[in-house]
Backbone as CSV, one residue per row, in Angstrom:
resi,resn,N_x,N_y,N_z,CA_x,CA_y,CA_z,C_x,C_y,C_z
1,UNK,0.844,-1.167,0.000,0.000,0.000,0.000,0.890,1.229,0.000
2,UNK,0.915,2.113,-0.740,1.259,3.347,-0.691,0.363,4.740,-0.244
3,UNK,0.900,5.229,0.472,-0.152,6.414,0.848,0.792,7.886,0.597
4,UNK,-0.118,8.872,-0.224,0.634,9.966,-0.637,-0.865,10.686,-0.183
5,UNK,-0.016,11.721,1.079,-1.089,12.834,0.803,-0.524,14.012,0.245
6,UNK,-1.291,14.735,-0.915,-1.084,15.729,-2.063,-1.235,17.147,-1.515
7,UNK,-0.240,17.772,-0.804,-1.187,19.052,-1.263,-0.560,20.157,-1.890
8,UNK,-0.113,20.175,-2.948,-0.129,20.379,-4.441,0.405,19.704,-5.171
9,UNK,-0.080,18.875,-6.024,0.873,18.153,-6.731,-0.373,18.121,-8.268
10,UNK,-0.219,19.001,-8.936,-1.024,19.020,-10.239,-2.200,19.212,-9.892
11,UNK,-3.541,17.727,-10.750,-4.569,18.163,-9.944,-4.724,17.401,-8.832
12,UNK,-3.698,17.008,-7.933,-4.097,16.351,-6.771,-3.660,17.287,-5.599
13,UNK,-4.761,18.452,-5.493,-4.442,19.438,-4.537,-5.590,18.774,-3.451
14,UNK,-4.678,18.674,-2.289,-5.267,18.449,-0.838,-6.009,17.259,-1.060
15,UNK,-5.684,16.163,-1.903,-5.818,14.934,-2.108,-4.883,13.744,-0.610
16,UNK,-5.666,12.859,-0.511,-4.726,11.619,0.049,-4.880,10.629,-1.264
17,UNK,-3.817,10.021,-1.461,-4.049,9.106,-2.303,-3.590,8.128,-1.995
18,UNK,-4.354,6.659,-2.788,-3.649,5.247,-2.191,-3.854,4.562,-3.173
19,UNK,-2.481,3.718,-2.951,-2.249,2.577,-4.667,-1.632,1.671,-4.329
20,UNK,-0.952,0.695,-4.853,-0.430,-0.444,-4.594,0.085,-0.546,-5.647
21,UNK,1.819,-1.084,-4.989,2.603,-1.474,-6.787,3.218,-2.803,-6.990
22,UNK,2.666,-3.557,-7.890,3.250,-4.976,-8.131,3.590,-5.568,-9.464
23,UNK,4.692,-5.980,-9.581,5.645,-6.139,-10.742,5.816,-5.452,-11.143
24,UNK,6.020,-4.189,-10.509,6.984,-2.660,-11.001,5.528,-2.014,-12.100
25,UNK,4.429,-2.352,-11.743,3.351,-1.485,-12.130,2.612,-1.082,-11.049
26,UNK,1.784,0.459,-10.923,1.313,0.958,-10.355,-0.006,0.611,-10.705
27,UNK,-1.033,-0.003,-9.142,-2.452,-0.270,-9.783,-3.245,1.288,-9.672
28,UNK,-4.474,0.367,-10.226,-5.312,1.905,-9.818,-5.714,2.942,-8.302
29,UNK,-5.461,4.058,-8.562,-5.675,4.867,-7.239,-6.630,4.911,-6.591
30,UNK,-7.135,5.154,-5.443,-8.115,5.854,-4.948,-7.926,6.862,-3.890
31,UNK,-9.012,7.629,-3.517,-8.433,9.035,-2.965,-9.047,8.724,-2.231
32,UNK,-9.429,9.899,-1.051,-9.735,9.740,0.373,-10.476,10.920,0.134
33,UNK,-11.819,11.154,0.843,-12.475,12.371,0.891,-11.960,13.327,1.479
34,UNK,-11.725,13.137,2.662,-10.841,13.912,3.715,-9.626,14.146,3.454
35,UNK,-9.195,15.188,3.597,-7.989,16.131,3.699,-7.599,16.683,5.004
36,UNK,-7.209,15.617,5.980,-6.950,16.158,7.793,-5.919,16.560,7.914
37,UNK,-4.513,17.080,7.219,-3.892,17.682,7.228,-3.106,18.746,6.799
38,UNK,-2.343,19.659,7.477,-1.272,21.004,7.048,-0.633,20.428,7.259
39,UNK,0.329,21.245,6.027,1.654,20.817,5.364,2.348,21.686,6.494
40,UNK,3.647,21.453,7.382,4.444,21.726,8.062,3.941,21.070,9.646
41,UNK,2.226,20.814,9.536,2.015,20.498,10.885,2.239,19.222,11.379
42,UNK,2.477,18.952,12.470,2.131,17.039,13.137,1.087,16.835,12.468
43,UNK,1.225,15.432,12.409,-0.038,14.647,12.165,0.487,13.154,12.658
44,UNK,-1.085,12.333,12.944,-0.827,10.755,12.909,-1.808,9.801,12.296
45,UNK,-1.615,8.817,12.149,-2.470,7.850,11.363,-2.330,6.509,11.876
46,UNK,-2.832,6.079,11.671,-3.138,4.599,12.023,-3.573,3.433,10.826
47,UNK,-2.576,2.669,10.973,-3.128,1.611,9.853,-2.957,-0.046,10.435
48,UNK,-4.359,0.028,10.263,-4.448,-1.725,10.432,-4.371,-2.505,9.535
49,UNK,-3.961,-3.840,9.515,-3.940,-4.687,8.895,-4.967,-5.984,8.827
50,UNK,-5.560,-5.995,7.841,-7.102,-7.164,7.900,-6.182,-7.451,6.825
51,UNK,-6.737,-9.349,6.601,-6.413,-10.265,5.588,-6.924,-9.220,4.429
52,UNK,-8.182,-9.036,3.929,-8.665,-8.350,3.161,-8.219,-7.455,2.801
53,UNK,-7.975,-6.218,3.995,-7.852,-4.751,3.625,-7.009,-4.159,4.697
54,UNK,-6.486,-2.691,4.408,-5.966,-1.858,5.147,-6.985,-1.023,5.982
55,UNK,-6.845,-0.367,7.289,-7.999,-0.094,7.454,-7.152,1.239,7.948
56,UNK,-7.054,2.679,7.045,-6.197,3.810,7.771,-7.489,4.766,8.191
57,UNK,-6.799,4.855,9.349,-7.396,5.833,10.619,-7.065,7.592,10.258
58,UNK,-7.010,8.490,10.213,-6.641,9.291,9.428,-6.858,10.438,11.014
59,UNK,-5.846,11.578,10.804,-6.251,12.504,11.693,-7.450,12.905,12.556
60,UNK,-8.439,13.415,11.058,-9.825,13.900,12.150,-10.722,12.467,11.840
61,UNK,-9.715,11.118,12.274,-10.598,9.787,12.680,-11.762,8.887,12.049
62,UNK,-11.499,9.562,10.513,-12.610,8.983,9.109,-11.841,7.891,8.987
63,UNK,-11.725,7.018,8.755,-11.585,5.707,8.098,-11.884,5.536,6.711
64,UNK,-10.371,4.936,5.591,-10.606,4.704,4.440,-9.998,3.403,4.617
65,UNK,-10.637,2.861,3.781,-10.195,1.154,3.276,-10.186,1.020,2.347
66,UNK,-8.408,0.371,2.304,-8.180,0.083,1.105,-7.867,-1.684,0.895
67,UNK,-7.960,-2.028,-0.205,-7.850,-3.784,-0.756,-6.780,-3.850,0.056
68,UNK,-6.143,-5.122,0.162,-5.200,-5.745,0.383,-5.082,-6.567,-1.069
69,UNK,-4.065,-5.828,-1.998,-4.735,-6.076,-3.665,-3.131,-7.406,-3.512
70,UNK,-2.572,-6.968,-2.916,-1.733,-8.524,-3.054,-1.582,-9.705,-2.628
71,UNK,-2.734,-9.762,-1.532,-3.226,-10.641,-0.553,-1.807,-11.483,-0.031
72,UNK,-0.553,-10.185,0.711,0.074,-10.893,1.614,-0.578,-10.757,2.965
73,UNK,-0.007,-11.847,3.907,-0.304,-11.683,5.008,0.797,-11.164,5.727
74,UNK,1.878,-10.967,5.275,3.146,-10.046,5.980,3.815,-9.580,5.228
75,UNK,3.739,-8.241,5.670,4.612,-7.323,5.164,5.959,-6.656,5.804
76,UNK,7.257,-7.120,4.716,8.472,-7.327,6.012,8.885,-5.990,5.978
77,UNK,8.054,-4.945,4.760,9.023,-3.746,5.256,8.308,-2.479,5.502
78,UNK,8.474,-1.859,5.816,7.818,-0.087,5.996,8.967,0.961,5.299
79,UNK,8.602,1.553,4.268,9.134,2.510,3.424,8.662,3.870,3.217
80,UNK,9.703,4.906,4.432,8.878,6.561,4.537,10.032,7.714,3.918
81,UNK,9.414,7.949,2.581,9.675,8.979,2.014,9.604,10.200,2.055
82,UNK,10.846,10.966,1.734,10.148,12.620,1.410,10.481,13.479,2.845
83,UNK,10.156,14.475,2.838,9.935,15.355,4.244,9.471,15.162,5.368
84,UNK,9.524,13.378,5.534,8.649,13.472,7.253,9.591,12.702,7.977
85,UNK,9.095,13.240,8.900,9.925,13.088,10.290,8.927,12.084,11.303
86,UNK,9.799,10.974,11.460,8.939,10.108,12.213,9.152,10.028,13.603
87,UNK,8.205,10.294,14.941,8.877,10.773,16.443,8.387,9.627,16.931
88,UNK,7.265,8.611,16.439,7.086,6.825,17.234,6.459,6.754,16.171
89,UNK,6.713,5.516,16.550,6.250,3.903,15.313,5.898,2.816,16.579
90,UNK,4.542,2.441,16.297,4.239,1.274,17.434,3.849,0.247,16.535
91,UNK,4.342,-0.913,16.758,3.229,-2.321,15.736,2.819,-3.397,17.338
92,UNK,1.622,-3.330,17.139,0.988,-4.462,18.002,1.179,-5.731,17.391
């Protein structure tokens, strides 16, 4: 699962977006209604893991679900790009 939240990037202004990439192709996107964050501010999220689906918790606490489009049941890595600064990471 990849999660990019946009806020400017073409027309994906104040977009979250989420995709999944397998065999070096990108599947199809989907966006998130909600836009719970500023750019420079904290933020946190939460993502669960169901056989099925991802289940991310998002700032102001909407819930988007996304497939679990590769149907692993473990995922050995976490990959954080770009400008953020990570202050905790918890996995239950």
């Amino acid at each position: 699962m990849h999660v990019n939240p946009r806020f400017n990037h073409g027309a994906g202004i104040r977009k979250v977006v989420f995709t999944s990439r397998q065999g070096g192709n990108w599947g199809e996107s989907n966006y998130c209604q909600s836009f719970p964050s500023e750019e420079g501010k904290e933020f946190e999220i939460s993502i669960e893991f169901k056989s099925a689906e991802f289940l991310v918790i998002l700032p102001d606490d909407s819930v988007f679900h996304f497939p679990n489009r590769l149907g692993a049941e473990i995922y050995p890595m976490i990959f954080v790009d770009d400008d953020v600064r990570i202050t905790s990471f918890k996995i239950k």
